[in-house]
C-alpha positions as CSV (number, residue, x, y, z in Angstrom):
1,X,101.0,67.1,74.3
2,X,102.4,70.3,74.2
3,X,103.8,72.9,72.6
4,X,104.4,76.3,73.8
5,X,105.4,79.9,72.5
6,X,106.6,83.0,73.2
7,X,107.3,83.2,77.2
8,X,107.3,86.9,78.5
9,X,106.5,88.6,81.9
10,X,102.7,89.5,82.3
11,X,102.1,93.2,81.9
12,X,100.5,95.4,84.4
13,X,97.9,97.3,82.0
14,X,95.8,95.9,79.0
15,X,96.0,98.3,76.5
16,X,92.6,98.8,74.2
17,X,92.3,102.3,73.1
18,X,94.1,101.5,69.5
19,X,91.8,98.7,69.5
20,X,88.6,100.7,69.8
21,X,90.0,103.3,67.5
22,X,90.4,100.3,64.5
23,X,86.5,99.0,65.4
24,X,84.7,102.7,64.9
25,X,87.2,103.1,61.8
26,X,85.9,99.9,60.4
27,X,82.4,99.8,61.5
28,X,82.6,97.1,63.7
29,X,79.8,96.7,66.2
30,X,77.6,94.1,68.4
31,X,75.1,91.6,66.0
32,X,78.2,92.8,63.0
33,X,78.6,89.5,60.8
34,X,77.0,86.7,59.3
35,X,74.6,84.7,61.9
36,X,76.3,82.2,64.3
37,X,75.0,78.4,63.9
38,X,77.6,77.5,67.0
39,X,74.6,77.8,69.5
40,X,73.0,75.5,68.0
41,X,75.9,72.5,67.5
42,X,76.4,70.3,70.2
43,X,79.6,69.3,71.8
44,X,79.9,65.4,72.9
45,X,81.8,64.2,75.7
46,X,83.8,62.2,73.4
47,X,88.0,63.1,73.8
48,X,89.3,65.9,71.4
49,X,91.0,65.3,69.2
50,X,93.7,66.8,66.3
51,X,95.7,70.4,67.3
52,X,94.2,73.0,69.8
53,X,95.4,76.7,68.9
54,X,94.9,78.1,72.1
55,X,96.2,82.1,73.1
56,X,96.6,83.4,76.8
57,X,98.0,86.4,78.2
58,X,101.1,85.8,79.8
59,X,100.9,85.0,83.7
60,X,97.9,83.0,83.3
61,X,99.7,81.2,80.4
62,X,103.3,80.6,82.8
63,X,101.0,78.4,85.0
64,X,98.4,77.1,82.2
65,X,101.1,74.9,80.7
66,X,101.5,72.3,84.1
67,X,98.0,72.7,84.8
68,X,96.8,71.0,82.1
69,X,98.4,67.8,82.2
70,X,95.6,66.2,83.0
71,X,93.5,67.3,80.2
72,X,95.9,66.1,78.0
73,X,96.0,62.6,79.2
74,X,92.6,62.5,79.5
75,X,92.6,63.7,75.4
76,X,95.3,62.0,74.6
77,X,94.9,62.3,70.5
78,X,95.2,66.1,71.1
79,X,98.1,68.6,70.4
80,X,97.7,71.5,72.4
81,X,100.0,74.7,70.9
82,X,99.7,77.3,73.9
83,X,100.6,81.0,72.6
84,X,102.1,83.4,75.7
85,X,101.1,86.6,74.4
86,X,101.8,89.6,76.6
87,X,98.7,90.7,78.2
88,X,98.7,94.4,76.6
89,X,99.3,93.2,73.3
90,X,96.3,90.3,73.3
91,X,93.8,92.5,72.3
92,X,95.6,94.0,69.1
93,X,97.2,90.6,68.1
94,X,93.6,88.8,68.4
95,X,91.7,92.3,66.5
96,X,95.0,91.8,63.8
97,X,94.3,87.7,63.7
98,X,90.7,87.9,63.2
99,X,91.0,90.6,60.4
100,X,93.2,88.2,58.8
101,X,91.3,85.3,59.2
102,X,94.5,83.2,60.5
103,X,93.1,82.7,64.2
104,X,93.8,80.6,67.0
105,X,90.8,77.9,68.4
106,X,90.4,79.5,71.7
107,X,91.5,82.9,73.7
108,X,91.4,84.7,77.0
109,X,89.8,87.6,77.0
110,X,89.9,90.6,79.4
111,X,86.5,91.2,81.3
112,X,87.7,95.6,81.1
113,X,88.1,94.8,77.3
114,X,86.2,92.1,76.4
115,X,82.8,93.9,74.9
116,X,85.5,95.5,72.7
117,X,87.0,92.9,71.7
118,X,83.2,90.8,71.0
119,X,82.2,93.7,68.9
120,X,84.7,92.7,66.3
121,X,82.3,89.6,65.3
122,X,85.3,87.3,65.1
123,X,84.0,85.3,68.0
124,X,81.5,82.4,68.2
125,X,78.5,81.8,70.1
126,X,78.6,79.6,73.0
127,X,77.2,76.1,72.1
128,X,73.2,75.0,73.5
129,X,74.3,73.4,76.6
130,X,78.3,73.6,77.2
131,X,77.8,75.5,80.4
132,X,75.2,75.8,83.1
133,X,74.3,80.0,82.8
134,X,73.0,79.7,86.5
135,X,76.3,78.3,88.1
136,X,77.9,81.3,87.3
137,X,78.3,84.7,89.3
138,X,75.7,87.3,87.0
139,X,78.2,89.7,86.1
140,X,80.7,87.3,85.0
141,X,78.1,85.7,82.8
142,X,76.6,89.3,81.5
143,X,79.4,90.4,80.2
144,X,79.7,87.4,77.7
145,X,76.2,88.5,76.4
146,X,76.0,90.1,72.8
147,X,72.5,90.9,71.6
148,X,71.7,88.5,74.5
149,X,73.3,85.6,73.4
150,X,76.9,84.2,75.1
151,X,79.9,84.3,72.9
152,X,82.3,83.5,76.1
153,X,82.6,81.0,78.9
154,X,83.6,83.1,82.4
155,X,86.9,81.4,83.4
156,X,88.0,83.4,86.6
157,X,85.9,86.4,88.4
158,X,87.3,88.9,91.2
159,X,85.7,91.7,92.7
160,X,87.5,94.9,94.2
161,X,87.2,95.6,98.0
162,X,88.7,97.5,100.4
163,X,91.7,96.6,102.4
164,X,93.0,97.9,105.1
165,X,96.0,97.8,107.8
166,X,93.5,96.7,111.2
167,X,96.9,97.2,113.5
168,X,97.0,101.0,112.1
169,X,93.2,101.4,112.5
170,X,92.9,99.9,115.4
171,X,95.4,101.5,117.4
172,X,93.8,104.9,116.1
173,X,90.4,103.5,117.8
174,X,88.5,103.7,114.3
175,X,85.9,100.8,112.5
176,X,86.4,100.1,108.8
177,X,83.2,102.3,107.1
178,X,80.3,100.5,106.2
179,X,78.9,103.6,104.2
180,X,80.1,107.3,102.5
181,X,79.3,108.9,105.5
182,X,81.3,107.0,107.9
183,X,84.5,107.1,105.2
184,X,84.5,110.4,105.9
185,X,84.5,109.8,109.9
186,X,87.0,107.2,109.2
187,X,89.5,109.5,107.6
188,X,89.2,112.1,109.9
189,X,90.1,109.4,112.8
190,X,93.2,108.1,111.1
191,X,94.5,111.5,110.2
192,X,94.3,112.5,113.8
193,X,96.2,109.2,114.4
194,X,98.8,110.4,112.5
195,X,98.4,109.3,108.8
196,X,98.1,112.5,106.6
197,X,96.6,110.9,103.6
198,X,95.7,107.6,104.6
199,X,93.4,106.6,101.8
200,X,94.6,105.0,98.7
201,X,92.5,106.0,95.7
202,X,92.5,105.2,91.8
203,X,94.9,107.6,90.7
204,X,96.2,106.7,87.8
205,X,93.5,108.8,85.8
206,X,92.7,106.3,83.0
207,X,89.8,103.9,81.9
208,X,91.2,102.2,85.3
209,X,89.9,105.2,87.1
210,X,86.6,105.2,85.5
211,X,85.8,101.9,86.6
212,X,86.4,102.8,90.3
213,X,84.0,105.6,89.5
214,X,81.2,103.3,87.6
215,X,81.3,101.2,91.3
216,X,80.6,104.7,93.3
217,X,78.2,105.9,90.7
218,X,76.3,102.2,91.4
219,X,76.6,103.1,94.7
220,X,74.5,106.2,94.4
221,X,72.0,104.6,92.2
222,X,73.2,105.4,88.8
223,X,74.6,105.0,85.6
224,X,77.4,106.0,83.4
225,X,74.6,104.6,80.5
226,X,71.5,104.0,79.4
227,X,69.7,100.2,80.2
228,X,69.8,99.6,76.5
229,X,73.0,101.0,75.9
230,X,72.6,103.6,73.2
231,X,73.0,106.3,75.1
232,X,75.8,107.7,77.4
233,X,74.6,109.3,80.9
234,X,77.7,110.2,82.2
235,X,76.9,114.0,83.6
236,X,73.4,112.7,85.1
237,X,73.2,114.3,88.7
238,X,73.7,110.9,90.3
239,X,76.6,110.4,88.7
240,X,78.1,113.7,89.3
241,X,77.2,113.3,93.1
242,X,79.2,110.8,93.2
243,X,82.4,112.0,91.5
244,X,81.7,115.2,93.7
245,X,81.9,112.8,96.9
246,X,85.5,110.9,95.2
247,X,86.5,114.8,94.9
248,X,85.9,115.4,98.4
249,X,88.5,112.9,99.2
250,X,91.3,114.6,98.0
251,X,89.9,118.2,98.9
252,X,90.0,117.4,102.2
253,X,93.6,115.9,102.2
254,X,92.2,112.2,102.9
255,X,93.8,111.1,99.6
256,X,96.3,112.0,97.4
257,X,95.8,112.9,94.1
258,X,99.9,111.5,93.3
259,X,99.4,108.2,94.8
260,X,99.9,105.3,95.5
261,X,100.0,104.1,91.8
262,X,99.3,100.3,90.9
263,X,103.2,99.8,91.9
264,X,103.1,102.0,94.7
265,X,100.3,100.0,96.4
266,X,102.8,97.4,98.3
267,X,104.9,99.6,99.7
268,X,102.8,102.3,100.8
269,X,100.4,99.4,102.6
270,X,103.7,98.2,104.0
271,X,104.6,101.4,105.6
272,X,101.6,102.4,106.4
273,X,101.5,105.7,104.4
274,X,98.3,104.1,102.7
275,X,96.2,102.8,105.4
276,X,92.6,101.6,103.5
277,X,91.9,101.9,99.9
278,X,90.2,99.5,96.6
279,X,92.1,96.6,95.1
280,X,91.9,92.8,94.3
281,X,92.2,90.0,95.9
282,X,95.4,89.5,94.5
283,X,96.5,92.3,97.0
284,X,97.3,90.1,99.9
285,X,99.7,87.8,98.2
286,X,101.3,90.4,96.8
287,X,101.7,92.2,100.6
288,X,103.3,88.3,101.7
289,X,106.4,88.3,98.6
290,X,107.0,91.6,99.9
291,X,106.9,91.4,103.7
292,X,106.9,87.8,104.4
293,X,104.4,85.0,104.4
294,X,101.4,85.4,107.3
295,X,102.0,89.4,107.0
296,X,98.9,90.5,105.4
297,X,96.8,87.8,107.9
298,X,98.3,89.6,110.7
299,X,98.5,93.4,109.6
300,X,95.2,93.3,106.8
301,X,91.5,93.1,106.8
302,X,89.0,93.8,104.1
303,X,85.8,95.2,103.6
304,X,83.0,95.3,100.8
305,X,83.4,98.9,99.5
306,X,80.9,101.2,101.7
307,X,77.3,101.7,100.5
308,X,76.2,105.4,99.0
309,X,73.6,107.6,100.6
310,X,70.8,104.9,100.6
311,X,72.9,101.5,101.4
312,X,72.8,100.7,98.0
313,X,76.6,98.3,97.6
314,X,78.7,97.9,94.7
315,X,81.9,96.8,93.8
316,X,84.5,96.8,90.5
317,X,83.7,93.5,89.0
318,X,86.7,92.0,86.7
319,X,88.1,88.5,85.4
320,X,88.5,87.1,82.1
321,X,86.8,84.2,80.0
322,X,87.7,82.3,77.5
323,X,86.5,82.2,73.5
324,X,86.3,80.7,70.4
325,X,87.0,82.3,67.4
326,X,84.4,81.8,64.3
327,X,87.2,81.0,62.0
328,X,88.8,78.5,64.2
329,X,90.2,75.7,62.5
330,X,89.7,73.4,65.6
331,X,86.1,74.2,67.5
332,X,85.4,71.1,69.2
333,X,88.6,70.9,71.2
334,X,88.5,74.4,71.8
335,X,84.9,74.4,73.1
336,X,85.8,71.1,75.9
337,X,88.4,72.9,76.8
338,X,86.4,75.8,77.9
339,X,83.9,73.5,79.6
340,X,87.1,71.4,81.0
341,X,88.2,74.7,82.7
342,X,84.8,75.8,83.6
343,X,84.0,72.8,85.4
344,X,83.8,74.0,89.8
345,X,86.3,71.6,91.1
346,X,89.2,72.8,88.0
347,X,88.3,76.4,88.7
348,X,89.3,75.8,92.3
349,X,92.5,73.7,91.6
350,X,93.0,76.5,89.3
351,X,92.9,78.9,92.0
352,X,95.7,76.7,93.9
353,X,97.7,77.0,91.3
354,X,97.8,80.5,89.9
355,X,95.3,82.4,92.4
356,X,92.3,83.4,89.6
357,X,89.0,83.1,91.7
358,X,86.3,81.0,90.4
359,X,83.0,82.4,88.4
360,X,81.1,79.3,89.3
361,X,79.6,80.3,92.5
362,X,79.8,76.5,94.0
363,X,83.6,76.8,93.9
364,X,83.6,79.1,96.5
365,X,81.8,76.7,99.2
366,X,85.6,74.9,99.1
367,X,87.2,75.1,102.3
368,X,90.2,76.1,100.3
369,X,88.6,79.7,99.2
370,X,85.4,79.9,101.9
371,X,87.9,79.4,105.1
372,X,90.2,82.8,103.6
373,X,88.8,85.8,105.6
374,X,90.3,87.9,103.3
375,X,88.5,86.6,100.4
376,X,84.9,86.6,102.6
377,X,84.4,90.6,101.2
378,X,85.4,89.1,97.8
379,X,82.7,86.6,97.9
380,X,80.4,89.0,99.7
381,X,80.6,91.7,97.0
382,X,80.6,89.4,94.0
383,X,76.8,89.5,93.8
384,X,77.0,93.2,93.7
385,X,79.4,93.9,91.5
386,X,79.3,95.5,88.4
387,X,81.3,95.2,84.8
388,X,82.3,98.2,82.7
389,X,79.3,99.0,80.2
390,X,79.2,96.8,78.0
391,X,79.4,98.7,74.7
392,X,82.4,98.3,72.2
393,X,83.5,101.8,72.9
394,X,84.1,101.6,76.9
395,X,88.0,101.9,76.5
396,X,88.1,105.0,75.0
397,X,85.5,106.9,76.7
398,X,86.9,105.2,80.0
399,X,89.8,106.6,79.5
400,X,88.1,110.3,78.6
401,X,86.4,110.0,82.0
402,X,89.7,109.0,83.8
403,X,91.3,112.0,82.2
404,X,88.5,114.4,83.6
405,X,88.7,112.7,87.4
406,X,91.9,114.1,87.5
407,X,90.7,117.9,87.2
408,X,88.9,117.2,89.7
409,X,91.2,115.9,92.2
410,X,93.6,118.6,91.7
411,X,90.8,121.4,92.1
412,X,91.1,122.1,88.5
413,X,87.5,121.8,87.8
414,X,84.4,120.9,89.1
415,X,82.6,117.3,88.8
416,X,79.6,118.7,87.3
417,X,82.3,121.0,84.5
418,X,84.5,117.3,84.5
419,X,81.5,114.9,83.7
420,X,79.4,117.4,81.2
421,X,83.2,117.8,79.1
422,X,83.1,113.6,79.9
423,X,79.3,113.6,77.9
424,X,80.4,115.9,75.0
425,X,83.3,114.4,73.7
426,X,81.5,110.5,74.8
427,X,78.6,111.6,72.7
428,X,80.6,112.3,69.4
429,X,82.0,108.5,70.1
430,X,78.5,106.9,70.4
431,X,78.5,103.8,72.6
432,X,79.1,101.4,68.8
433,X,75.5,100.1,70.1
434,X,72.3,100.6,67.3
């Protein structure tokens, strides 16, 4: 049974700074709190039972409703109250909630917010034995970890690749790059075809931004921190390498530092002012509303992101997971639910219905997902891809950094001047880890 709340449009943007801001003012940090028994209960197979509390961020919740119809007659004692909350207000409402200690049972939570949000100490650990660790892509299960211990279960997983228009790059006699060097090439092909800018960066110059960054500073062998995450590295010459290579984009007119922005992306794909450039695999379906259904199978391919100097490949990693909150007045419901939506063969109906990709890796042997050549660089990059550090503070110094890429892609500074300002002010933030 049902019983649903507050229906509103998903937002394009999570906002987290405010929320970051609240957990340095309080003290908040990882290992915060009294210890967490939850590892150690375990949760039968036995139906749920009573009412489930359950938040999710609106898009995700317009389609959750339907979808779990069958959950609910297979626990058919439980009440389930489902909570729409608008996706850039989940993290303040769930920060506000567990301050208060009036919670829901169960949340989403953001994979670019979600060490933030664990750093509160509001959330439980995952019980001994709900989920199989190994069935899941690393990075989506990493970035549950607090002081090494899971407080999440990975729910759906995505990694950012390039796309491109193969009609535009093929009549222009060009091959998608495979590595920094050939991007350049690559560029210098199409804008000889025609295109003036034909490369669609990360322009919008926020934490956003920064995580295209983290996947080129991967790609070059570094890190934006230190392995045990006390320490911010973010003007080490790796890194600054590769912001100097995202600089050289722009400086030689291969990308515009004034767009496309997220809701320029369609159009300028469509028109073919952006020919190549990063984004999810939500990107194609989003190409067929606009154009038409089959558009983007006949006018897009995609690529893993090219490999830096020494083939090393990385790629954006983002999703979401689901958790329960210590205070919840409903745990074992709110745990089989998690395992419920968890389990390979939901996370692929899942992905029928609303178009979240799976974290379990078997999901994606399903003809259904593995048969989708534009989801083939999805799958291939998974492995390599690589979550925002996971340290409470990530929003707000991600958002410092996105502020200093745009210096340099308007020439107003250098990356080695953008990254050491980056350090400075990142360094009187700490990383919220001891």
């Amino acid at each position: 049974m049902f019983t649903t709340t507050s229906r509103q449009r998903r937002a394009l943007a999570v906002a987290a700074s405010a929320v970051a801001a609240a957990l340095l003012l309080s003290g908040c940090g990882r290992g915060d709190g009294d210890a967490d028994p939850a590892a150690s209960i375990t949760i039968d197979d036995a139906p749920a039972t009573g009412t489930l509390s359950l938040w999710i961020g609106s898009g995700e919740a317009d389609a959750l409703e339907g979808f779990l119809d069958e959950f609910a007659s297979e626990n058919p004692d439980l009440e389930i109250e489902l909570t729409n909350v608008p996706s850039d207000s989940l993290d303040t409402k769930l920060t506000t909630a567990i301050a208060s200690g009036e919670v829901p049972d169960l949340t989403m939570l953001y994979s670019q917010t979600q060490s933030t949000m664990l750093a509160t100490g509001g959330f439980a650990a995952v019980p001994d034995g709900l989920v199989d660790a190994n069935a899941f892509f690393e990075a989506a299960y990493d970035g549950t970890l607090v002081d090494g211990v899971s407080h999440a279960v990975p729910w759906y997983a995505y990694a950012n690749v390039w796309f491109y228009r193969k009609d535009l790059v093929e009549q222009a006699g060009a091959t998608p790059p495979t590595t920094w060097d050939e991007t350049l090439a690559f560029a210098e092909q199409l804008k000889a075809a025609g295109h003036p800018t034909p490369l669609g960066l990360d322009v919008g110059y926020d934490a956003y931004s920064a995580q295209a960054l983290d996947a080129l500073v991967h790609q070059n062998d570094g890190s934006l921190i230190s392995d045990d995450l006390a320490t911010w590295t973010i003007d080490a010459p790796e890194n600054v390498e590769a912001l100097e290579f995202w600089g050289s984009l722009f400086a030689e007119a291969d990308a515009s530092p004034d767009g496309p922005l997220f809701l320029d992306t369609v159009p300028w794909f469509t028109s073919g002012q952006t020919v190549a450039g990063g984004n999810g695999p939500w990107f194609p379906g989003f190409l067929d509303e606009a154009n038409g259904e089959g558009w983007s199978a006949e006018h897009l391919g995609a690529i893993v992101p090219p490999a830096g100097p020494d083939g090393t490949v990385s790629a954006n990693f983002g999703g979401g997971s689901l958790a329960v909150l210590k205070d919840a007045a409903n745990a074992d419901a709110a745990w089989k639910l998690a395992r419920y939506l968890a389990e390979p063969d939901v996370q692929v109906a899942w992905y029928e219905t609303f178009g979240n990709l799976p974290t379990t890796e078997a999901a994606w042997d399903e003809p259904v997902i593995a048969d989708n050549p534009l989801l083939a660089a999805v799958r291939d990059a998974l492995p390599h891809a690589v979550a925002v550090p996971a340290v409470p503070t990530w929003s707000e110094v991600g958002a410092i950094i996105g502020q200093q890429m745009e210096r340099v892609a308007r020439g107003e500074a250098s990356a080695q001047e953008a990254l050491a300002e980056a350090q400075a002010q990142a360094e009187a933030i700490g990383t919220g880890i001891e």
